[in-house]
C-alpha positions in Angstrom: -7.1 -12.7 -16.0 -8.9 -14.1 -13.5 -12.4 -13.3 -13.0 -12.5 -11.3 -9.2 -9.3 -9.1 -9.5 -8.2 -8.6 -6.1 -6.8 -5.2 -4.2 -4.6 -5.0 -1.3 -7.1 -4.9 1.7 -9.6 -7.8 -0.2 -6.6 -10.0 0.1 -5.4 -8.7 3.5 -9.0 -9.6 4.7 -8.9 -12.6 3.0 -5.8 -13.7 4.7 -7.4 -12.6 8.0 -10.5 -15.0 7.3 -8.0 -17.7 6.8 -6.1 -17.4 10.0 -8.8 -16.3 12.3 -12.0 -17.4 14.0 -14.5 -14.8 13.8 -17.5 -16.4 14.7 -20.2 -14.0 16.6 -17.8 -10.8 15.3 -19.0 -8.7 12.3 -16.2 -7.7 10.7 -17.2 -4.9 8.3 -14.5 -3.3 5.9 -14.0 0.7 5.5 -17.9 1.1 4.5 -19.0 3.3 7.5 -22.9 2.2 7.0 -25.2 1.5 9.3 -27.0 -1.5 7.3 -23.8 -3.5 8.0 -24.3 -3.5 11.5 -25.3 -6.8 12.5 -27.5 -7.0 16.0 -26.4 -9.4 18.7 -22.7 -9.2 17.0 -19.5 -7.7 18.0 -19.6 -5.0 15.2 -16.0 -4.6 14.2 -15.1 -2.0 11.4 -11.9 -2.3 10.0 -10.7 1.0 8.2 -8.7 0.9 5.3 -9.9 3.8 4.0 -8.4 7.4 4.2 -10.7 10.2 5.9 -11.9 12.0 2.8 -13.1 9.0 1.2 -17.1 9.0 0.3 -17.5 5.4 2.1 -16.5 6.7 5.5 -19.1 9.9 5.3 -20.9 7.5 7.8 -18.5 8.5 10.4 -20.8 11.4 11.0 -24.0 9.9 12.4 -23.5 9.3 15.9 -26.0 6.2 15.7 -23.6 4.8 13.4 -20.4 5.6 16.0 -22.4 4.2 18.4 -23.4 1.0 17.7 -19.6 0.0 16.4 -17.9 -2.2 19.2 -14.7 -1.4 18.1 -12.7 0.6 15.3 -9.6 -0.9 13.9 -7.4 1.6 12.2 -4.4 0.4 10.2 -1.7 2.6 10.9 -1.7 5.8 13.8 -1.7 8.2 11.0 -5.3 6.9 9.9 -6.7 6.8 13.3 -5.3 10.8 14.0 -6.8 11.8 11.1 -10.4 9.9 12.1 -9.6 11.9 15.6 -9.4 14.7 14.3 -12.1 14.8 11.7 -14.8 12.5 13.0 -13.4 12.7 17.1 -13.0 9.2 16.7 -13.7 7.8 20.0 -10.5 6.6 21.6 -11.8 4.4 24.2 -12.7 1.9 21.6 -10.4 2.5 19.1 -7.1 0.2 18.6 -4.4 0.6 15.7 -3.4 -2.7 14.2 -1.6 -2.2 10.9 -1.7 -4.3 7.7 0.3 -7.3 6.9 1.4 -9.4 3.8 2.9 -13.1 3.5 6.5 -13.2 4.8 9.0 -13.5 1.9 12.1 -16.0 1.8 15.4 -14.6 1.2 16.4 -14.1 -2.5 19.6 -12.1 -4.4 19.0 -9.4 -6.0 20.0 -9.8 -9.7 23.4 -8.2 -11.0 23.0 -7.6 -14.7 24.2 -4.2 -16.4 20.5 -2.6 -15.6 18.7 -1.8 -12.6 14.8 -2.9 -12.7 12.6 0.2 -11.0 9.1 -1.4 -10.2 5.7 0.4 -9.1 2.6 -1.7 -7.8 -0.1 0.6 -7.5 -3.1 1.9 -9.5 -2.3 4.7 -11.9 -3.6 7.5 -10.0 -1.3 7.6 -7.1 2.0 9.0 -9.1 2.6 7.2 -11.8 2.0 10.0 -14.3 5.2 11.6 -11.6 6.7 8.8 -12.3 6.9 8.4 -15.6 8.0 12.5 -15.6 10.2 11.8 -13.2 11.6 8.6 -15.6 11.6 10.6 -18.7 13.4 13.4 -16.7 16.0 10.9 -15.5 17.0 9.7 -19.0 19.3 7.1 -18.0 19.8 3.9 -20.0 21.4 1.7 -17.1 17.9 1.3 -15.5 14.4 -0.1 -16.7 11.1 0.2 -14.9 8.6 -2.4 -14.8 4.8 -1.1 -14.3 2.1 -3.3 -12.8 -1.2 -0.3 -12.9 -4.7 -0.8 -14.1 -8.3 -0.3 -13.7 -8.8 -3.9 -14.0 -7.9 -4.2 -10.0 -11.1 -3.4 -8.7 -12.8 -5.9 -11.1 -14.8 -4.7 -14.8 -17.5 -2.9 -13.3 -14.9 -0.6 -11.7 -13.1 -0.6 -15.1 -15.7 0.2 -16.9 -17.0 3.1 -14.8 -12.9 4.9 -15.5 -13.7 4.1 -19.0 -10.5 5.5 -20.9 -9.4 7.6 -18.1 -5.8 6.1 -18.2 -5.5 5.0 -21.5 -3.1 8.3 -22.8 -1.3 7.4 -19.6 -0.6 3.5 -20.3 0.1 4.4 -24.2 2.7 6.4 -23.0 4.4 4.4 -20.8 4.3 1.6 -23.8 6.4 3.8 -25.8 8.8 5.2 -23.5 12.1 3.4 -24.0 13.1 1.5 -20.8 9.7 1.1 -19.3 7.9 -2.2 -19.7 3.9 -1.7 -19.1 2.9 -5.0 -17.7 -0.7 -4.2 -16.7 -3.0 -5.9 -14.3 -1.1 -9.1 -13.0 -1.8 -11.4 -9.7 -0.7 -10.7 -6.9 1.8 -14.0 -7.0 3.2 -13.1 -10.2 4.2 -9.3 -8.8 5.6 -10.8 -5.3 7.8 -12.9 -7.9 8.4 -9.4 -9.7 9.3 -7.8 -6.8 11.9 -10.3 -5.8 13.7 -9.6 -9.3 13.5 -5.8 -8.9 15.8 -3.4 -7.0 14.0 -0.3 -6.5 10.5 0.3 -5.0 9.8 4.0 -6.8 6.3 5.1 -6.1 6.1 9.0 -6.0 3.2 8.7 -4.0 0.3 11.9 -4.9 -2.7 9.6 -2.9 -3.0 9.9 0.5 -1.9 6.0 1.9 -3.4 4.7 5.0 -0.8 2.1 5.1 0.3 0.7 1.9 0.5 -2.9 1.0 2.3 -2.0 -1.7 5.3 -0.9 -0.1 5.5 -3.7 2.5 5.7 -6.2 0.3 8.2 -3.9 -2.3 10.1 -3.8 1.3 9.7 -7.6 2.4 11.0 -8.3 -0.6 14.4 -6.3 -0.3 13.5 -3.1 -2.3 14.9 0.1 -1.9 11.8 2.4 -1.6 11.9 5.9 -3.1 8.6 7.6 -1.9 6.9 10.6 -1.2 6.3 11.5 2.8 2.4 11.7 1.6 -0.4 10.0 4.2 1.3 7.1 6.3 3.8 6.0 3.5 6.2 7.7 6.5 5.1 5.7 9.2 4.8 2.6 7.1 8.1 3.0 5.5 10.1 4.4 8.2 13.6 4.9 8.5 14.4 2.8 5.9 13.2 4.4 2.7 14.6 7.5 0.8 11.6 10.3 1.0 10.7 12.9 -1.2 8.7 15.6 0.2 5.2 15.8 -1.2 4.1 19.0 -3.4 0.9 19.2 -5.3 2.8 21.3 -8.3 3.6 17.5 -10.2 6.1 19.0 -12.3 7.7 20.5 -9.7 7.5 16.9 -7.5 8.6 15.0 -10.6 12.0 16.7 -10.9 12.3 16.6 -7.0 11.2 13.1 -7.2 13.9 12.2 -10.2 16.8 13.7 -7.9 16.2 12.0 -5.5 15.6 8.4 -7.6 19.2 9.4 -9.3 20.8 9.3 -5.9 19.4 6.0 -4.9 20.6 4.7 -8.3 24.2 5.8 -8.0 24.4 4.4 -4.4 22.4 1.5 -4.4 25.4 -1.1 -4.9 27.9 0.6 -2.4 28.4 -1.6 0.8 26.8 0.5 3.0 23.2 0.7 1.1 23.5 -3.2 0.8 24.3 -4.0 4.4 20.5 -1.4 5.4 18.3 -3.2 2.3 20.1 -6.8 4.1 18.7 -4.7 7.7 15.4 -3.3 6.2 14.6 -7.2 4.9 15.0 -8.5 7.7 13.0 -5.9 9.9 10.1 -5.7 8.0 9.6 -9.7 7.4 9.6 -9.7 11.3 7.6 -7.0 12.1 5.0 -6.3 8.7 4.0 -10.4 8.1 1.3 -12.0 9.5 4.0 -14.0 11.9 3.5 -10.9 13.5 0.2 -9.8 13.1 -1.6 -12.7 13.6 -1.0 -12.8 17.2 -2.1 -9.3 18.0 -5.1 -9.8 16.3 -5.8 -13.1 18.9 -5.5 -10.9 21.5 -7.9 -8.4 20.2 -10.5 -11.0 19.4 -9.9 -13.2 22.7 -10.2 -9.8 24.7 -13.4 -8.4 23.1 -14.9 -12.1 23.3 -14.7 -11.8 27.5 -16.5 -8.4 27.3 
């Protein structure tokens, strides 16, 4: 395992730091804190975070409000919810949402099992999931997990201490689920090209989701809650589940709807909207895309 384990928005920002000129801009990442600010700079913040989180507490000193040049929110859901619980000022406020690299075209394998695959860290449903797994009890699917502690790096680890661990044993002896772990980033874009269905029964409140895009890039069917912006970032595309805080109740829900999108998920019609959905979202959620709206942005703010 490689020694910086990386999540979703350090390798969005360090894909933006690859692509992008910002010299003169500070470009400072969810912390709402007023010793990032950087005088003389364009003070930038890019939020990543969700409201509630304690990194954004910040959002409440009107110094700190003030002296940001601009707030970068990465889907409208997040920026509504910093309207509403921080009044967010809108005239310097601009929703850009995330991105991941585009993926080339690839069939979906046709063997006698479908592969189920969830990218995420293990608090945001995969104890639902594996309920909803167990409930399901079929043996014509498997599910490959990629969850651990180890994303944030060992100090981060090491502060969960064995949190999870009841939670990964589990899965390791549940018939048809294959715990993988932490893994790259590469090697679960290659998983996700080899897997059919997206299933994250989502109980954390997403400002975006990185996860999904790429599950969806990649020619997934997504079976999700409708928690946080998983609706927005997934949109018409995905089969949702309606969130509910009772997680027995949400993992039977959740394993109905999952059964469906099992039975169906060869017929013609579901093949011709994954063959629609892969093609949308590798137009409009890569950085083919994203890239140039962030140009704008910076060659705008530059002339101010």
């Amino acid at each position: 395992m490689p020694s910086t384990p990386k999540g979703g928005t350090e390798i969005l920002v360090e894909s933006l730091r690859s692509y992008l000129d910002f010299e003169g801009i500070n470009l400072i990442v969810c912390t709402c804190d007023k010793n990032l600010i950087v005088p003389g700079q364009k003070n930038i913040l890019l939020q990543q975070l969700s409201y509630d989180q304690p990194n954004v507490k910040g959002m409440k000193s009107g110094s700190f409000v003030n002296e940001i040049d601009y707030f970068i929110y990465n889907s409208h859901w997040c920026y509504e919810k910093f309207r509403e619980k921080f009044n967010s000022p809108p005239w310097k406020s601009i929703v850009i949402k995330n991105a991941t690299t585009e993926f080339l075209p690839k069939p979906k394998p046709k063997g006698k099992k479908l592969k189920l695959i969830y990218t995420s860290t293990p608090w945001r449903g995969l104890i639902v999931l594996l309920k909803a797994f167990q409930i399901l009890n079929r043996n014509d699917i498997e599910l490959d997990v990629y969850s651990s502690t180890k994303i944030y790096g060992p100090t981060f680890e090491k502060s969960l201490g064995n949190r999870y661990e009841l939670l990964f044993e589990e899965l390791r002896n549940t018939p048809g689920i294959n715990y993988k772990g932490y893994a790259t980033n590469q090697k679960i874009r290659e998983a996700l090209q080899k897997a059919h269905i997206f299933a994250y029964p989502s109980v954390f409140e997403e400002t975006s989701c990185i996860a999904a895009i790429e599950a969806m890039c990649a020619g997934c069917q997504a079976v999700v809650t409708n928690y946080g912006a998983l609706y927005e970032t997934c949109g018409e595309y995905a089969d949702f589940v309606c969130y509910d805080s009772d997680y027995s109740r949400l993992a039977k829900n959740y394993a109905n709807v999952l059964n469906e999108a099992i039975d169906h998920y060869w017929t013609p019609v579901n093949q011709l909207r994954l063959k629609k959905q892969t093609e949308f979202y590798n137009e409009n959620w890569t950085w083919q895309k994203r890239i140039p709206q962030w140009q704008k942005f910076l060659n705008q703010i530059r002339k101010k």
